[in-house]
C-alpha positions as CSV (number, residue, x, y, z in Angstrom):
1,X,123.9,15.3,145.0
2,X,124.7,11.7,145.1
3,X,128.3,10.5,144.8
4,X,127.2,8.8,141.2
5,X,126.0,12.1,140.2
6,X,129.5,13.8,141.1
7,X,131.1,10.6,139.3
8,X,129.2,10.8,136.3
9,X,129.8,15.1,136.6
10,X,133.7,14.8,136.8
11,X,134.2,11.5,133.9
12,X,131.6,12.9,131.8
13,X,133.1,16.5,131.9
14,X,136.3,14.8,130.3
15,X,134.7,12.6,128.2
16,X,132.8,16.0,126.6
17,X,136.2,17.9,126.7
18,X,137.7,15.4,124.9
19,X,135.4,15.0,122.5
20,X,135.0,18.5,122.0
21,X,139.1,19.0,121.6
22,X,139.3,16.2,119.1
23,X,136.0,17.7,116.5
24,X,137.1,20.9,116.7
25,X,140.2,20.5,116.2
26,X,139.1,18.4,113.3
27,X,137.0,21.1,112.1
28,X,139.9,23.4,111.8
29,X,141.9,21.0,110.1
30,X,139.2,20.0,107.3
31,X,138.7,23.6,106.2
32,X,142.2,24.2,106.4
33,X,142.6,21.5,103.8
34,X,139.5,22.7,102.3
35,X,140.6,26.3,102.3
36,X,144.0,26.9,102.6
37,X,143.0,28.2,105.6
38,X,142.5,28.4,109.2
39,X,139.5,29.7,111.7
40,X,140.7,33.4,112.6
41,X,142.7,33.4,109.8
42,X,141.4,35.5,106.2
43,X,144.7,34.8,104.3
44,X,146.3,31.7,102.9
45,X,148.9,30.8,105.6
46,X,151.0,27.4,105.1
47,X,151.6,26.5,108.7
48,X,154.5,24.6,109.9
49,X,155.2,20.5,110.1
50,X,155.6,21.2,113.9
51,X,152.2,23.2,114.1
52,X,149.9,20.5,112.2
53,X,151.9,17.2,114.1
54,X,150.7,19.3,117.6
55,X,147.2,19.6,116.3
56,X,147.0,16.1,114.8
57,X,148.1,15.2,118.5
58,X,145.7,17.6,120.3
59,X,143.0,15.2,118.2
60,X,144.7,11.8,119.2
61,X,144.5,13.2,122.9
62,X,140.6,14.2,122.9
63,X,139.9,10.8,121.5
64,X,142.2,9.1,123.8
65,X,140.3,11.6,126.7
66,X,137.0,10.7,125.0
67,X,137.3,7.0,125.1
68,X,138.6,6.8,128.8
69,X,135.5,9.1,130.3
70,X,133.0,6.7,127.8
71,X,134.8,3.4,129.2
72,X,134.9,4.6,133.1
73,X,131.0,5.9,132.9
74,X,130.2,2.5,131.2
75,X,132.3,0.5,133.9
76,X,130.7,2.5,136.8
77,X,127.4,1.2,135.5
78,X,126.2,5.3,135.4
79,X,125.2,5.1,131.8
């Protein structure tokens, strides 16, 4: 393997990881406010103000994780 292919292995794995932190965590969130519920969970829960603000910032960081493997692949002229 060529040192571009471990490049675009190590930014695209946080790039995917962030992107996958950040939909799923959307995911969980829409069918909470769809459902009064969340994934794991069969009863109608009303979570905490601390426990959504940490998932709306476990989305802000997979974007934020997202953008910055999607900028440094794009910059390394891999993509």
């Amino acid at each position: 393997m060529g040192e571009t292919s471990w490049a675009f292995l190590l930014v695209g794995s946080f790039a995917a990881l962030g992107a996958a932190m950040a939909i799923g965590t959307l995911a969980a969130l829409w069918r909470y406010h769809r459902t009064g519920t969340f994934p794991g969970h069969d009863e109608v829960s009303v979570p905490s103000t601390g426990k959504v603000v940490a998932l709306w910032i476990r989305v802000v960081v997979g974007l934020v994780l997202a953008v910055i493997g999607i900028i440094a692949i794009e910059r390394a002229g891999i993509f």
